[in-house]
N, C-alpha and C positions, 0 to 999 in steps of 0.2 A: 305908654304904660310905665306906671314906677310902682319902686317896690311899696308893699300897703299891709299894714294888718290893723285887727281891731283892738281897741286900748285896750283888752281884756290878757293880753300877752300883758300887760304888766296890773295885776288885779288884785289876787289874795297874797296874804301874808302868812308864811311858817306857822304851823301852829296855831292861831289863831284866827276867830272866823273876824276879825278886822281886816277890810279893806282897803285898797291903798287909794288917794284922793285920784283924780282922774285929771287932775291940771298936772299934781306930779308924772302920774304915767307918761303923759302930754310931754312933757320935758325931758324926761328920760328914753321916749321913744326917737325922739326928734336926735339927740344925743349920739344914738346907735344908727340915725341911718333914712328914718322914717319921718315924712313930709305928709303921705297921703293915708288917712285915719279910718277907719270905722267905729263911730262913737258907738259902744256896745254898752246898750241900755237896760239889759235883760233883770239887771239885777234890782231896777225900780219898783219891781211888784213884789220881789221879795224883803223889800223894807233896810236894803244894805246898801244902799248908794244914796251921797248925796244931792240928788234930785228926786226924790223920794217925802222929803218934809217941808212945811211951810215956805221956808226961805228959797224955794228951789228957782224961782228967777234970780235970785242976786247968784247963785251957783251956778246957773245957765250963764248968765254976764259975765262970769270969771272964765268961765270955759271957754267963750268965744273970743274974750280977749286977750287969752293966751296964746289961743290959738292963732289968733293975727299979728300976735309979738314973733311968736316963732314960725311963723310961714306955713302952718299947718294948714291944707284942705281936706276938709271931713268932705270924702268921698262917697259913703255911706253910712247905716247904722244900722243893728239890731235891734229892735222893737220889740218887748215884755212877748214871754211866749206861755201860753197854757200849760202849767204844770200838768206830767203824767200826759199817756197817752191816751185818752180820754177826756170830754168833757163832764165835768159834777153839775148837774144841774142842781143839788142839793145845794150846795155851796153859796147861798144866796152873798153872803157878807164878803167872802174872798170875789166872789165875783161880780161885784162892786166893786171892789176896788181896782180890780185887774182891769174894768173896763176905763176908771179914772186913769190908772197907770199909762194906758194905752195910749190915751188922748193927750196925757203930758208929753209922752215920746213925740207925738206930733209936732206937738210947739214947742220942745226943744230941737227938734230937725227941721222946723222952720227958722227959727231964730242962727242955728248954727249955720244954714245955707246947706243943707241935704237934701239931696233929690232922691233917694232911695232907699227906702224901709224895709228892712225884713221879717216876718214874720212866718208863723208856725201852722198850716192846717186841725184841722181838730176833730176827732170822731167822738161823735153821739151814741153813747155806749145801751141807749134805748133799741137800734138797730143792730140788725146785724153784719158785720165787718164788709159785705157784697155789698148794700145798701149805698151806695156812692152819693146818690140823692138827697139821702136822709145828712150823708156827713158834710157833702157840699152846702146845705143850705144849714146847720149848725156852724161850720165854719163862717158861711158869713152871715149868719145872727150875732155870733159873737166879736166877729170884727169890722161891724155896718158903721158905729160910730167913727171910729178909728178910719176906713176906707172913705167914708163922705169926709171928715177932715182934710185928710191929706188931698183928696179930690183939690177942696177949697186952696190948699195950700202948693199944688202942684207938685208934691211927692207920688212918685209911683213905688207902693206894693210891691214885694216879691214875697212871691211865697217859696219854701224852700222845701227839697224832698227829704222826707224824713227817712231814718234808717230802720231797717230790719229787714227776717227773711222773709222771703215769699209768704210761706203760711200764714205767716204773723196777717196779711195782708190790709197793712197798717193806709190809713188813708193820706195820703201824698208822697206816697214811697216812690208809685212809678211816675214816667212822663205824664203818661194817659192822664193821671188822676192830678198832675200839674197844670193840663190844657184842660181839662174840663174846670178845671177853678178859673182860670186866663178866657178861656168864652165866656163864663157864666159872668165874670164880674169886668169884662174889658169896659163897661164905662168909667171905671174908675183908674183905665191905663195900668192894671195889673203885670206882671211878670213872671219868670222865675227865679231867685236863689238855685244856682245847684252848688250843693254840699258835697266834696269829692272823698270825705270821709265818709258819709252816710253813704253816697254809692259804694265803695270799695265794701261795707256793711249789707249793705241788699241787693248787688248783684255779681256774676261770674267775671261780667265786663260789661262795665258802665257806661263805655262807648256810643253801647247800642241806644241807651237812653237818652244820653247826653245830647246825639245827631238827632232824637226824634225833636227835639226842641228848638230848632233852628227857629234863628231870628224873636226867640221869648224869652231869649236868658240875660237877665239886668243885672243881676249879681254871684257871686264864687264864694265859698269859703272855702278856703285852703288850707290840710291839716292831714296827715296821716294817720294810720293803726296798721293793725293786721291781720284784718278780718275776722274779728271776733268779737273788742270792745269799742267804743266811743272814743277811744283814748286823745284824740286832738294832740298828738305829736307833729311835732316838726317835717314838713317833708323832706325825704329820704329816709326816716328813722322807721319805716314801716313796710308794707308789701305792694302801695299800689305805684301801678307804673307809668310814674307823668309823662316818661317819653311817650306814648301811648294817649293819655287821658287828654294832655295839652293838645294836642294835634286837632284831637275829635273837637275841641271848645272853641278854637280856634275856627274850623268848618263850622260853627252854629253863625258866624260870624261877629261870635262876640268879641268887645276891643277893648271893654274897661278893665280898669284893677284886678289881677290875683290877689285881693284880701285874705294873708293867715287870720286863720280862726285857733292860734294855739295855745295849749294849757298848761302846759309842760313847765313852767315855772311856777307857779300855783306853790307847790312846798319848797322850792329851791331857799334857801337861804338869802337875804339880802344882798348880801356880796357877789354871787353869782348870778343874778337875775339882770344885769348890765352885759354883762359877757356874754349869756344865752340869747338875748335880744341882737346882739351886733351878728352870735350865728345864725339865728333868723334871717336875719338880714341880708346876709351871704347865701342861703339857702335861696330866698326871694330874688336875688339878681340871676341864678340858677336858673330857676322857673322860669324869670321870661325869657329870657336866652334861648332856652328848648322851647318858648310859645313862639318864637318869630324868627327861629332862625329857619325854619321850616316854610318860609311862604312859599 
């Protein structure tokens, strides 16, 4: 296990909705500490990264051959996620595109050597929130293309549990609603993503969730808050408690990457966004330390 976060620790820019190239992130991540990658793709459907326009194979070529210059392995990556918690079925033209986007992410985590995609469940706002059925089988109408690809390409799927509370009774929040996607779609070697911010967001202790998943969890994101917002802080900067969380992830028997998922330099200033990366960094040797000193 080594330390890992997704390029998106080095992403937006102060002030401005420009974003930073993703070879540079690459270079600057590697700089501070970081070897093992998650190419975070999310921002393809939103028309802000470049792998988004025409050129996007010579941009795919540049990314992987930086990444061979610098010893980088992309561990995993994020895959374009349904805007809003809700599917639009109105949305014919975004949703075209989202389903192009999808399918890029593919053949770019082909070409970069990724064996594991993430992606977002999705409720069909035609039903009603109890409806599991209805949102399981919207989920994968909207990611059939995308899940027969990767099938082709030998990427396995993870779907990840999404946050909020109980009431909200949002569709991939709990385990349950993560293994009923993991049966329904295992020819396609699906998973799970668990998001340790989204749990600290939708339950008392996430533990409980976390052990219901044994042996289906392929991927982490790693991030604090404090039970309230989204915030993707650094861990320690927040309320949940890894001595705790670690333990329980470790019992599912999972051994890949603690991937950050954090945001927290987003408005930092340029000059500090080097320095916040290397305490990342420091933060992540933390993490596994309390994941294994415990066997």
């Amino acid at each position: 296990m080594q330390i890992a976060t997704m390029t998106s620790l080095l992403y937006s820019k102060r002030n401005t909705k420009e974003k930073m190239p993703v070879v540079e992130s690459l270079q600057r991540l590697k700089r501070a500490g970081f070897s093992h990658i998650d190419l975070n793709l999310c921002g393809i459907s939103r028309k802000e990264m470049e792998f988004c326009w025409e050129d996007w194979e010579k941009e795919t070529a540049r990314l992987v051959e930086t990444a061979e210059k610098l010893d980088i392995r992309f561990v995993q990556s994020h895959a374009p996620y349904y805007p809003g918690k809700c599917f639009d079925p109105e949305a014919a033209e975004f949703n075209a595109h989202f389903e192009k986007m999808l399918l890029r992410s593919a053949e770019i985590c082909r070409r970069a050597g990724i064996v594991f995609a993430v992606v977002h469940p999705v409720r069909d706002p035609r039903f009603p929130a109890e409806d599991k059925e209805a949102h399981l089988k919207m989920t994968r109408e909207l990611h059939r293309s995308f899940l027969e690809k990767c099938g082709e390409y030998g990427i396995a799927p993870a779907f990840e549990n999404m946050p909020g509370p109980e009431q909200e009774n949002r569709f991939g929040r709990t385990a349950g609603d993560l293994m009923l996607l993991c049966d329904a779609l295992k020819e396609y070697h699906v998973g799970v993503c668990w998001d340790f911010g989204h749990g600290n967001l939708s339950f008392g202790d996430q533990t409980v969730e976390i052990e219901k998943l044994t042996g289906r969890i392929l991927c982490v994101h790693v991030h604090d808050n404090r039970g309230k917002n989204d915030d993707h802080l650094m861990p320690f900067m927040g309320s949940i408690p890894w001595e705790k969380v670690l333990p329980a992830m470790r019992r599912t028997g999972f051994s890949n990457d603690l991937v950050l998922e954090v945001g927290q330099n987003g408005n930092m200033p340029d000059e500090l966004k080097d320095e916040s990366c290397l305490l990342c960094a420091h933060a992540s040797r933390i993490l596994i330390r309390l994941f294994e000193e415990q066997q």
